[in-house]
LOVEX-543626 format. One record per residue (C-alpha): residue in one letter; x, y, z. Coordinates in steps of 0.2 Angstrom, whole numbers. Each point is the difference from the previous one (the first is absolute). Last residue first. Example, Ala and Ser with C-alpha at 12.3 -4.5 7.8 and 13.67 -1.06 7.14 Angstrom:
<rs>
+------+-------+-------+-------+
| keba |     u |     v |     w |
+------+-------+-------+-------+
|    S |    68 |    -5 |    36 |
|    A |    -6 |   -17 |     3 |
+------+-------+-------+-------+
</rs>
This chain:
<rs>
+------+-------+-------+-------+
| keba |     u |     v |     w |
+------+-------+-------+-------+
|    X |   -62 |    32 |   -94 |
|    X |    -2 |    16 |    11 |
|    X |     5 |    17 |   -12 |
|    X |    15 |    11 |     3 |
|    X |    -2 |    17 |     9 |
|    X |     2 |    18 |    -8 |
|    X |   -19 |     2 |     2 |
|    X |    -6 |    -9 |   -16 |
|    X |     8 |    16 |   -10 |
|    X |    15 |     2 |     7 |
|    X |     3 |   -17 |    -4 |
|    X |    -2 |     7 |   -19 |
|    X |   -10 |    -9 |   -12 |
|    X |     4 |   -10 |   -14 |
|    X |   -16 |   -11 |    -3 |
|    X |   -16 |     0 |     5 |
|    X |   -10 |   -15 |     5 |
|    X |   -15 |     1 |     7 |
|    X |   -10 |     2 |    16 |
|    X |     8 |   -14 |    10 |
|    X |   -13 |    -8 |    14 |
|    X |     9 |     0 |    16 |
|    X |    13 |    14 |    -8 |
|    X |    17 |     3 |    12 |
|    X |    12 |    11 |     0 |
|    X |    13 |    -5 |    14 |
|    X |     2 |     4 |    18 |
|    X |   -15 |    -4 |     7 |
|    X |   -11 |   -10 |   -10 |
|    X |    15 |   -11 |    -8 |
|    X |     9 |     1 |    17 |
|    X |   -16 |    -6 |    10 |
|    X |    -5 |   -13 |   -11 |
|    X |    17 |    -7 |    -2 |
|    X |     4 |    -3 |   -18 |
|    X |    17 |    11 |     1 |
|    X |     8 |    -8 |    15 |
|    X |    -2 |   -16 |    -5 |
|    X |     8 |     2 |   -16 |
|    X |    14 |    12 |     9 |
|    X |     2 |   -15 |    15 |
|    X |     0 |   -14 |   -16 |
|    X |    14 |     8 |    -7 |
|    X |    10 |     4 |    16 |
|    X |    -5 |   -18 |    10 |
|    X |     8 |    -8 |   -21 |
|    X |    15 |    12 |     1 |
|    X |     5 |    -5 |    17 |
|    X |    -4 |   -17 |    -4 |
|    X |    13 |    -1 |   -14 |
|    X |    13 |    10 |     9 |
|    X |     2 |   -12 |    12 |
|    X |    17 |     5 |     5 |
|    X |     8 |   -16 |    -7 |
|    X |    -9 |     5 |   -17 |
|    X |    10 |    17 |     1 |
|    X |   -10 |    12 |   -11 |
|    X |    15 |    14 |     4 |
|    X |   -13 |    14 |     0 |
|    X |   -14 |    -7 |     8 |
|    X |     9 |    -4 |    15 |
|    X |     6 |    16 |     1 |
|    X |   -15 |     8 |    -2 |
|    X |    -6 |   -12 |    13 |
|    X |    12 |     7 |    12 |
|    X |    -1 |    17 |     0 |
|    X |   -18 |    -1 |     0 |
|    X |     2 |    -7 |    17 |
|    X |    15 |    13 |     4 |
|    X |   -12 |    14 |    -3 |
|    X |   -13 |    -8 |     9 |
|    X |    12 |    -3 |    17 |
|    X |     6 |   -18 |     1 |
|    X |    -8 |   -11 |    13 |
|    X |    -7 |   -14 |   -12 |
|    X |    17 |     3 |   -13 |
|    X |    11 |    -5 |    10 |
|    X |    13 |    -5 |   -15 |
|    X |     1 |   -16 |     7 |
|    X |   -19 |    -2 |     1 |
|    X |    -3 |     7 |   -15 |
|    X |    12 |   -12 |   -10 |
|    X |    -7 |   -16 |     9 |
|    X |   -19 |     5 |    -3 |
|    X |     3 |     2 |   -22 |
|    X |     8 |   -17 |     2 |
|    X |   -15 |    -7 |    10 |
|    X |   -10 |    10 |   -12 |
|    X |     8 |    -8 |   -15 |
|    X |    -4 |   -17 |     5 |
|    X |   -18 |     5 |     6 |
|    X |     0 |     7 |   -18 |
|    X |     4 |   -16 |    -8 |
|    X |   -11 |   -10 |     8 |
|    X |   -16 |    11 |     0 |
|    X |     4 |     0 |   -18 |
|    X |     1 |   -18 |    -3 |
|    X |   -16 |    -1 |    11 |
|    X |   -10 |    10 |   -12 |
|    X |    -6 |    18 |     8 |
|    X |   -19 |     1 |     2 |
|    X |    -3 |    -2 |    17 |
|    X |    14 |     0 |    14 |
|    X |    10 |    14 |   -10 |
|    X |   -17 |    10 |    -6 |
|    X |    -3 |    -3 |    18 |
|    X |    15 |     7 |     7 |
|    X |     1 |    13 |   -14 |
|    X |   -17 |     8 |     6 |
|    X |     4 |    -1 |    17 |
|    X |    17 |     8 |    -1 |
|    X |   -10 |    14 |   -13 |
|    X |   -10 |     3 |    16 |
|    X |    -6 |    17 |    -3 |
|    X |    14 |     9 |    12 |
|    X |    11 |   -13 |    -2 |
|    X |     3 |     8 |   -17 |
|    X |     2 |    16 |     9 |
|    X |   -15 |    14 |    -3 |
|    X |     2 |    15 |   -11 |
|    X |     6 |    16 |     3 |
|    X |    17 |    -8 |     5 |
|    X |     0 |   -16 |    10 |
|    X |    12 |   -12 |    -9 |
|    X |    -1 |   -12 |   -15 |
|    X |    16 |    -8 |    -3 |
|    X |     4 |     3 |    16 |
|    X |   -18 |    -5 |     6 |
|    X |     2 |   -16 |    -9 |
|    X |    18 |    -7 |     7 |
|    X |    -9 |     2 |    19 |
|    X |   -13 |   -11 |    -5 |
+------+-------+-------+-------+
</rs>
């Protein structure tokens, strides 16, 4: 959980903890993933724990946390567990952005889309994104 609200902190908007993206991903994890996935993350993962625990990473300030995971994702060191880092970041982002409360919230966001016009400006739709 702790790796999910550095990647997606507090700020304006809510943490990813904030609206459960850990519960989400543990039971997109328990199920729908395949059990040669499962495997081969919870392989990464234990490599992934191993590197932040020795680099202290659980009672590291913020800063140093992002510190941290940026580099781990910039040397892409299997041994690290890079892999499942990359996989909790994608799936936190994709979680992140389908949440109810996110999309309605923080996002533009059509119920019941009005029709499609191409080519306009963010500024335009309220300088925010738009919910997927």
């Amino acid at each position: 959980m702790q790796i999910m609200d550095v990647i997606l902190p507090k700020t304006d908007s809510p943490s990813a903890t904030e609206v459960n993206v850990h519960m989400i991903m543990d039971n997109m994890f328990h199920k729908v993933f395949t059990p040669n996935y499962k495997k081969s993350f919870l392989q990464s993962f234990a490599k992934l724990n191993l590197y932040l625990t020795s680099k202290q990473f659980h009672t590291a300030s913020p800063k140093e946390q992002t510190e941290l995971l940026l580099q781990l994702e910039n040397a892409k060191d299997a041994a690290q567990g890079f892999k499942a880092y990359i996989d909790i970041k994608q799936q936190s982002i994709a979680y992140y952005l389908s949440n109810e409360e996110i999309a309605e919230n923080y996002l533009n966001y059509l119920p019941i889309p009005d029709g499609y016009t191409a080519r306009i400006s963010v500024a335009e739709v309220g300088g925010k994104a738009w919910a997927e």
